[in-house]
C-alpha positions in Angstrom: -14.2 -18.7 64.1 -12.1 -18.0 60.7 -9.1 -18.6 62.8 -10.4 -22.0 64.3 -11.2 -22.8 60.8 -8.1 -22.7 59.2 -6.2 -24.1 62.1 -8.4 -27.2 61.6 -7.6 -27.1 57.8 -3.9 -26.7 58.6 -3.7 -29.9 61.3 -6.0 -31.7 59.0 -3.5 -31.0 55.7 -1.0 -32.3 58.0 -1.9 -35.2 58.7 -2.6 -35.9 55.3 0.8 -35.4 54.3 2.0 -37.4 57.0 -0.3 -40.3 56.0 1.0 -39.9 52.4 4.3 -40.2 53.6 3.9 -43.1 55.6 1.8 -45.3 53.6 4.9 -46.5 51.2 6.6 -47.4 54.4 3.4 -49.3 55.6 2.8 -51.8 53.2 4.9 -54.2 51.5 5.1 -53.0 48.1 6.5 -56.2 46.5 3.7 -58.7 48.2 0.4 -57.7 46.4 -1.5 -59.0 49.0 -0.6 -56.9 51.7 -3.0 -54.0 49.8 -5.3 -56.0 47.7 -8.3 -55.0 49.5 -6.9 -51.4 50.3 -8.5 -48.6 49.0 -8.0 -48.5 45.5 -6.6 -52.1 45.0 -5.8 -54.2 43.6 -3.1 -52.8 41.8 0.1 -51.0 43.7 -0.4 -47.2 41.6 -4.2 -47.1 42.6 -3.6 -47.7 46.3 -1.1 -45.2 46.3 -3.1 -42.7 44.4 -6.2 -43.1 46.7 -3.3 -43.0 50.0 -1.2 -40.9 48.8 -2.9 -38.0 46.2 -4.7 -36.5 48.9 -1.5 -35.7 50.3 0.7 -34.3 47.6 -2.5 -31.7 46.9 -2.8 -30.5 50.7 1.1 -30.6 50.4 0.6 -28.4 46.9 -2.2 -26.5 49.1 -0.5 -25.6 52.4 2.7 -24.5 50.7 0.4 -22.0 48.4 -1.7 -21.0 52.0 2.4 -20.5 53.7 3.3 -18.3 50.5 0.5 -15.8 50.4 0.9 -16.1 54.5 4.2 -14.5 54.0 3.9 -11.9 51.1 1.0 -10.3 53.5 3.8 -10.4 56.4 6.1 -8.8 54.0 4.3 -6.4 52.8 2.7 -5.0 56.5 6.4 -5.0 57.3 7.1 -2.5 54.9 4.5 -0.3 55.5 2.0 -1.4 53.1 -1.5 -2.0 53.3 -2.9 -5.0 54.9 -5.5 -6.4 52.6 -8.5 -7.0 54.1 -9.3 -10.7 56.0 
């Protein structure tokens, strides 16, 4: 179940960055009405805050999650303990 668990945290980080990514691409920044009533509107900075925020922290997150991933690789690979999951 742990494992099902963090594979749904994983896709769902994903596709948060992915969104984060895309959503400069999706609207037209220099037409203000193409995101007025967007989340966060109507200003340009608060709809990509609310779009994009979410994204940079599971970015932030996952990279932290794919560090500690690999020290406890490392470290089982050179004959040290496995902490405990």
């Amino acid at each position: 179940m742990k494992k099902a668990l963090g594979a749904v945290g994983i896709l769902f980080g994903l596709y948060l960055v992915v969104r984060a990514v895309a959503e400069p691409f999706v609207i037209d920044m220099s037409d203000p009405a193409t995101y007025r009533q967007d989340w966060g509107g109507p200003s340009l900075a608060g709809v990509l805050l609310v779009h994009c925020g979410p994204g940079v922290v599971s970015a932030v997150l996952l990279a932290l999650a794919a560090r500690a991933w690999w020290r406890r690789r490392a470290a089982v690979g050179r004959g040290g303990r496995r902490p405990p999951s």
